[in-house]
C-alpha positions in Angstrom: -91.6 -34.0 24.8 -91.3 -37.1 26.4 -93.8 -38.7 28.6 -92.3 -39.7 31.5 -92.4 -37.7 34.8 -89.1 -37.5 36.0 -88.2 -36.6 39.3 -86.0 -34.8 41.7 -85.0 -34.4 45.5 -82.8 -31.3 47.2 -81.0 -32.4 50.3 -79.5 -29.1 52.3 -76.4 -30.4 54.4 -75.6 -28.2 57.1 -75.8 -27.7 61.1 -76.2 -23.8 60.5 -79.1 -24.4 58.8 -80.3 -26.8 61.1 -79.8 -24.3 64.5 -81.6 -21.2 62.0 -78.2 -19.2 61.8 -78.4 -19.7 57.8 -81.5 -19.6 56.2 -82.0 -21.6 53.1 -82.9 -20.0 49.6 -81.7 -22.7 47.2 -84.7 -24.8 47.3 -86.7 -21.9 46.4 -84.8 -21.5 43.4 -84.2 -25.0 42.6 -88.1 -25.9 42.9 -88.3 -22.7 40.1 -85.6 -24.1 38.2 -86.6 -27.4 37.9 -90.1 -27.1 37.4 -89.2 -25.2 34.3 -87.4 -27.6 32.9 -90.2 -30.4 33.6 -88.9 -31.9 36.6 -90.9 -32.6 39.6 -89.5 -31.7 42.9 -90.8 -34.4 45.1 -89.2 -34.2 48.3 -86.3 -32.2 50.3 -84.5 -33.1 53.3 -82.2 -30.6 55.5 -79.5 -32.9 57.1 -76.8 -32.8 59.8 -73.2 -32.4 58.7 -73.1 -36.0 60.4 -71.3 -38.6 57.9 -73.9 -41.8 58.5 -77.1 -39.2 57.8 -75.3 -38.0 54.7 -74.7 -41.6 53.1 -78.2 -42.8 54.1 -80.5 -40.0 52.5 -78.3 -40.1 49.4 -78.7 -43.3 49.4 -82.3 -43.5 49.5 -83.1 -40.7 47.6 -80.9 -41.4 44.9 -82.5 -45.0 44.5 -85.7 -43.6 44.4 -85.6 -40.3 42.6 -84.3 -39.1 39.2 -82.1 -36.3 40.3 -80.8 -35.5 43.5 -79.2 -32.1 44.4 -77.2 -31.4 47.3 -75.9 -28.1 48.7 -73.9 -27.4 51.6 -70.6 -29.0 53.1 -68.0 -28.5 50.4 -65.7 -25.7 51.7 -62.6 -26.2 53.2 -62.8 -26.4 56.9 -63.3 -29.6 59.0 -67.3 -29.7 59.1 -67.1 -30.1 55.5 -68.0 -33.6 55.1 -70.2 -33.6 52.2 -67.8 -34.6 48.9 -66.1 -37.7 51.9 -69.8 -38.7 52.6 -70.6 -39.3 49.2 -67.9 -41.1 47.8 -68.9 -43.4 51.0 -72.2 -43.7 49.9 -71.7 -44.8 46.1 -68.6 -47.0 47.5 -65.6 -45.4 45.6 -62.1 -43.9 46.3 -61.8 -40.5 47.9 -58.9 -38.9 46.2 -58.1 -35.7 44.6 -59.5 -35.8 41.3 -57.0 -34.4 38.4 -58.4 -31.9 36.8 -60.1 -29.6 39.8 -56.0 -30.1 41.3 -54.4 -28.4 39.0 -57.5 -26.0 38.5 -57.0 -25.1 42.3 -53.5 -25.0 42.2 -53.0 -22.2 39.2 -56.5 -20.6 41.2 -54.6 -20.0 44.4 -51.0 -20.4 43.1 -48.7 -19.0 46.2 -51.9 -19.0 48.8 -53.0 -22.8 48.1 -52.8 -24.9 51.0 -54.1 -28.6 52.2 -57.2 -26.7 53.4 -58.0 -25.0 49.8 -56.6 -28.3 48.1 -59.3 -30.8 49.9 -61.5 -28.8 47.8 -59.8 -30.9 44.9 -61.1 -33.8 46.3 -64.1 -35.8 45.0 -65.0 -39.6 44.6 -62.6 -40.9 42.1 -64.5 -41.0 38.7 -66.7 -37.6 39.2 -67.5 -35.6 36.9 -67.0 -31.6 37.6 -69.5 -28.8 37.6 -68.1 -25.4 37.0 -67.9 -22.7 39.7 -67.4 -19.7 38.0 -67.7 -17.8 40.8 -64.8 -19.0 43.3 -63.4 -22.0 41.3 -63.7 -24.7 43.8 -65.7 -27.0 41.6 -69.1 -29.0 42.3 -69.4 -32.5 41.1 -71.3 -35.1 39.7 -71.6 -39.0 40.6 -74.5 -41.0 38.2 -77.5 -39.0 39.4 -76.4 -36.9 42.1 -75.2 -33.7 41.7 -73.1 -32.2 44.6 -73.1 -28.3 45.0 -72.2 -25.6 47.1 -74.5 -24.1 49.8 -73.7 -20.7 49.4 -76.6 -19.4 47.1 -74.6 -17.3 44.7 -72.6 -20.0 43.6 -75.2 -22.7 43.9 -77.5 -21.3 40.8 -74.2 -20.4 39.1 -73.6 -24.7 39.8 -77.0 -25.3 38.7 -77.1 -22.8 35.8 -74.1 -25.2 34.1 -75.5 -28.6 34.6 -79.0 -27.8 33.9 -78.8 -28.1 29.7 -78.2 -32.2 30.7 -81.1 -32.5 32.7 -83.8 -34.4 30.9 -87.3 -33.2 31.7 -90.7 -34.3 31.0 -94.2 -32.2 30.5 -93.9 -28.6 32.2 -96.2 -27.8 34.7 -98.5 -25.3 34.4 -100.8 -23.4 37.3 -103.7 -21.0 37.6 -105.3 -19.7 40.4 -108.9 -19.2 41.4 -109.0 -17.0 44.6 -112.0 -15.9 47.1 -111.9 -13.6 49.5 -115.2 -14.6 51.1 -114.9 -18.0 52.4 -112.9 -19.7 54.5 -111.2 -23.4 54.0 -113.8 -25.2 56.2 -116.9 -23.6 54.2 -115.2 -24.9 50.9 -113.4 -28.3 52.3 -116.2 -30.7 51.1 -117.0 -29.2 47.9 -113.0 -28.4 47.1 -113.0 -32.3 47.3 -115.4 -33.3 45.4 -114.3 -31.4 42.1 -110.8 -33.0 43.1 -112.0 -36.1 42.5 -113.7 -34.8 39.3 -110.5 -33.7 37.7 -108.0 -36.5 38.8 -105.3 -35.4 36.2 -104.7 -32.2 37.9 -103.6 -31.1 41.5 -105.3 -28.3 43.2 -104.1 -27.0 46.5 -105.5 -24.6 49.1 -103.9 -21.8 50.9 -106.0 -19.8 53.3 -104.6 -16.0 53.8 -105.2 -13.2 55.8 -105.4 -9.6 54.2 -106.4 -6.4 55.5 -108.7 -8.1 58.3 -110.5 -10.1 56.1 -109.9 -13.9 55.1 -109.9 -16.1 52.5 -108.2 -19.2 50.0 -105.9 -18.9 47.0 -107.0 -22.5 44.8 -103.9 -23.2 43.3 -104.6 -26.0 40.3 -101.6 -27.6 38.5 -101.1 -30.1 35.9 -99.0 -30.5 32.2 -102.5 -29.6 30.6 -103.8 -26.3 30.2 -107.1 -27.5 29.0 -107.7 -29.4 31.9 -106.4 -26.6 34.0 -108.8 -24.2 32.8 -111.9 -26.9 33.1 -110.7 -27.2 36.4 -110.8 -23.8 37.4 -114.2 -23.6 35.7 -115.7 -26.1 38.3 -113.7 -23.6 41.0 -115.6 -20.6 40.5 -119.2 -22.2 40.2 -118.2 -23.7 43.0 -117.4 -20.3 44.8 -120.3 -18.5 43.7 -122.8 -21.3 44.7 -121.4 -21.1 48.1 -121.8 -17.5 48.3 -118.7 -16.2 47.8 -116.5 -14.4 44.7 -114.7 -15.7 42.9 -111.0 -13.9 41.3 -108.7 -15.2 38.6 -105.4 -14.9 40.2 -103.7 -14.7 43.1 -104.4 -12.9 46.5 -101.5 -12.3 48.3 -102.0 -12.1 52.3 -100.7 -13.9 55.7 -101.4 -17.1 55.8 -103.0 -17.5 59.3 -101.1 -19.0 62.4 
């Protein structure tokens, strides 16, 4: 297992998601996906169907990250930008690539038309990923993988590429949950054991349940060992501050 961290960025293309009339599920499952396979996901952007926007956060993120992912904006109908955009961004020919035209064209045989064709097109050089689900392929240029936005067909994208992904150390997580204190009783003491354990994360999320309140510790790192002394430190911490201390998570709303 190698020791590098490598890394990873999700950018959702797509007014609908933008105005709220789609709601996004992919980086859910991407985050899932990718932190199983040892790759952090360190940042994701939702973007405008708006050419310049796409070319710069590709761009950028493609510079600065391991992987990038995008989903959204490769259907057939005018606000479909994303495959144009990206073969912008890397500099290269837009054309229709030759083995997702004939693919399309035995697909849709008498109903194939310049609409379902542009779905054919990709930067000249890509490499294809597989949609087993309606055909129209996803592709690949260096580190960025382009995808469909429509979740079904997404992970079906993902679920083919994601054997080449190189990964580093998995990470792990445990939580430590009260339902006694609040956040701002804990704050200066949940800081201090931080800074005790530097080589894992811990996060707090404060819930509601049932009328009562109280903070799911969420500690993560690529080493159980220092999870667990981690979470040791949690609980005296809990219980010399009054409160109880569970191993594992309370569900609740987190407050407003």
């Amino acid at each position: 297992m190698s020791d590098k961290i490598y890394t990873a960025c999700v950018l959702v293309i797509g007014n609908e998601v933008l105005s709220g009339r789609t709601q996004d599920v992919n980086i859910n499952h991407l985050g899932k996906e990718l932190t199983a396979l040892g790759i952090r996901l360190m940042e994701c952007r939702i973007i405008p169907d708006i050419e310049g926007e796409i070319v710069d956060a590709v761009n950028h993120c493609r510079a600065k990250y391991d992987y990038v992912f995008t989903t959204g904006g490769i259907g057939s109908t005018h606000d479909d930008i994303t495959a144009k955009s990206i073969a912008k961004a890397f500099g290269r020919e837009f054309c229709m690539h030759p083995v997702a035209e004939p693919m399309l064209l035995k697909h849709y045989g008498e109903r194939a038309n310049v609409a379902r064709m542009r779905m054919a097109m990709t930067p000249k050089g890509a490499e294809l990923i597989d949609n087993p689900v309606s055909r129209a392929p996803g592709f690949k240029v260096e580190n960025v993988y382009v995808m469909a936005g429509v979740p079904l067909i997404a992970r079906a994208m993902f679920d083919g590429v994601k054997a080449s992904l190189k990964g580093g150390k998995v990470l792990a997580s445990r939580t430590i949950s009260t339902t006694d204190l609040s956040e701002g009783m804990l704050a200066d003491e949940l800081s201090a054991v931080q800074d005790q354990h530097p080589n894992v994360d811990i996060g707090s999320y404060p819930f509601l349940k049932l009328g009562g309140f109280g903070v799911n510790l969420v500690v993560r790192g690529d080493d159980p060992a220092k999870i667990d002394a981690a979470c040791a430190d949690l609980i005296a911490m809990v219980q010399a501050l009054g409160g109880h201390a569970i191993d594992g998570d309370t569900k609740g709303e987190v407050p407003k």
